[in-house]
C-alpha positions as CSV (number, residue, x, y, z in Angstrom):
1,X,-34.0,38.0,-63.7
2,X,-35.6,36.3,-66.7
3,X,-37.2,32.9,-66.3
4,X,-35.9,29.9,-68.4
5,X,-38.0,27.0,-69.5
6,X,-37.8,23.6,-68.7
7,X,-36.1,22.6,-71.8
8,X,-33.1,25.5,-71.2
9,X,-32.2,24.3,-67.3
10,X,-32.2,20.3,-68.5
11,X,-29.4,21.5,-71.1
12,X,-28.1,23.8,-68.6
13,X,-28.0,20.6,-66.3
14,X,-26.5,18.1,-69.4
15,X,-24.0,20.7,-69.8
16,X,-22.4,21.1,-66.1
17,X,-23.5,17.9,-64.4
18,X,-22.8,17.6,-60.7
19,X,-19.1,17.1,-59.9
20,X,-18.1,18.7,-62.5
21,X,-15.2,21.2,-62.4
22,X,-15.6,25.2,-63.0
23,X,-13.3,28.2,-63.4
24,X,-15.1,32.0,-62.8
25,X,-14.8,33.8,-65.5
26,X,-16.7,36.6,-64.3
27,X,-19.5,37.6,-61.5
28,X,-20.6,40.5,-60.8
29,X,-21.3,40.8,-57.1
30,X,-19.4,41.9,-54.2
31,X,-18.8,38.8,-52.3
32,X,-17.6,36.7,-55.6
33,X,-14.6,34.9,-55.8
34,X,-11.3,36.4,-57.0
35,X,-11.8,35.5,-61.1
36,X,-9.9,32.1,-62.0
37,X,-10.8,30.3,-58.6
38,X,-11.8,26.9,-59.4
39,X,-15.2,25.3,-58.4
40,X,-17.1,22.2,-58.3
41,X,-20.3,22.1,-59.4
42,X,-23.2,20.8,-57.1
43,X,-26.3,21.0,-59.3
44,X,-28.5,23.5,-60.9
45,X,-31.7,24.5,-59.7
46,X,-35.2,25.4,-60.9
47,X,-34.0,28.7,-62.6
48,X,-30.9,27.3,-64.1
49,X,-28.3,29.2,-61.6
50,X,-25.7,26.7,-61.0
51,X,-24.9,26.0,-57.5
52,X,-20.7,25.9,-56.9
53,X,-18.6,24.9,-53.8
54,X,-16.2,27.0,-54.7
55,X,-12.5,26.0,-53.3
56,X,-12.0,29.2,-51.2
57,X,-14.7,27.9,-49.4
58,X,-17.6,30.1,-50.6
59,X,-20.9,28.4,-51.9
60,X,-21.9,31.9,-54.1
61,X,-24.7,30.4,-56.8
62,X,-23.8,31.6,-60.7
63,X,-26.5,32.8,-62.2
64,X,-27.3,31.7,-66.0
65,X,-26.3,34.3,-68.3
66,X,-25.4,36.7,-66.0
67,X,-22.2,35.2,-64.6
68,X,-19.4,33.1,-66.8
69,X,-17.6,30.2,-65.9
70,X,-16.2,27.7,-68.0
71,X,-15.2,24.4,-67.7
72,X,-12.5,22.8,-66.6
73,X,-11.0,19.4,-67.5
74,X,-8.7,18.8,-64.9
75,X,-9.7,17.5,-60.9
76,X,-8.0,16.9,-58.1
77,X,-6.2,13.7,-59.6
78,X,-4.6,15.2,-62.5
79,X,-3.1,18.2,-60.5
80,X,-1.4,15.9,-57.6
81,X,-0.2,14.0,-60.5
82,X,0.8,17.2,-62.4
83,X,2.6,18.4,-58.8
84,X,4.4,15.0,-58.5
85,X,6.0,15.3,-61.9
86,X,7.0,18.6,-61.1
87,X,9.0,17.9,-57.6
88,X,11.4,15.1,-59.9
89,X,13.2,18.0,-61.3
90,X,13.6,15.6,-64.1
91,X,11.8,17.9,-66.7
92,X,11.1,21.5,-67.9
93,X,7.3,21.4,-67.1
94,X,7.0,23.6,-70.4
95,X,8.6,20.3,-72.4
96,X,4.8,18.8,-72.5
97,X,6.1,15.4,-74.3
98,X,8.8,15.1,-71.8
99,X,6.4,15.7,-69.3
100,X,3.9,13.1,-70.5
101,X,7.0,10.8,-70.5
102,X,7.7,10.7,-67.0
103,X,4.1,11.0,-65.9
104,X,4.1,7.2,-68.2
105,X,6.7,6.1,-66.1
106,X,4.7,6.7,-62.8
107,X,2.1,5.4,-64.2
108,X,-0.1,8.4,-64.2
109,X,-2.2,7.8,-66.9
110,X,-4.7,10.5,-66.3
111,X,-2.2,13.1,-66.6
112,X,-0.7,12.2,-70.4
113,X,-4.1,11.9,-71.5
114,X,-5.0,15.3,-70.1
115,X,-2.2,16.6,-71.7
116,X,-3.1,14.6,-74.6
117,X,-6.7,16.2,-75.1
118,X,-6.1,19.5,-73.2
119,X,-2.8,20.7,-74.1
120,X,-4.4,24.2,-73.8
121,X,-5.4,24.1,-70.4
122,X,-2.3,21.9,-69.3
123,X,-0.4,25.1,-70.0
124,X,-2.8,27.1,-68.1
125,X,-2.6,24.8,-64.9
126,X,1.4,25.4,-65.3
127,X,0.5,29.1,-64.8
128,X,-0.8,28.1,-61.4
């Protein structure tokens, strides 16, 4: 394991600040989590390794340029509103602008813009 400077781990640190949401990617180790489980992140340390409470429960560190995650811009918020839209039956999920429609008319703002900004990603969380 290579050490990182100072400057690296504070940009490792702008770039995932705590709380903010993760998807592995890939980890090499045993005891990782199935590739695609979603994470939050809790900090990153001295040596840049990002520390993850992971949502099945495990608390397995990913190490800086070693392991990939990426970023995710959806929480917890966006997928109960995202779940709620679905159960109307009122739309094909895959219609994204109808979908935005009847998220305005519950007044889930959070989920049109999400849609708005992250269409990408909206159609991944549809493949959950």
């Amino acid at each position: 394991m290579k050490f990182l400077s100072r400057e690296i781990v504070e940009e490792i640190r702008k770039r995932y600040p705590k709380g903010s949401r993760v998807a592995l990617v890939f980890m090499d180790d045993t005891q990782a989590p199935p590739v695609g489980t979603l994470g939050t992140i809790l900090g990153v340390d001295d040596i840049g390794s990002l520390m993850v409470e992971w949502d099945n429960g495990s608390h397995l560190n990913v190490i800086y340029g070693e392991d990939k995650v990426r970023i995710v811009h959806y929480n917890k918020t966006i997928q109960f509103q995202f779940e709620e839209v679905r159960t109307t039956g009122l739309v094909n999920m895959l219609d994204y602008t109808g979908v935005q429609r009847i998220a305005m008319i519950l007044g889930y703002s959070e989920l049109v813009e999400f849609i708005k900004n992250y269409r990408k990603e909206y159609f991944d969380l549809l493949g959950k």
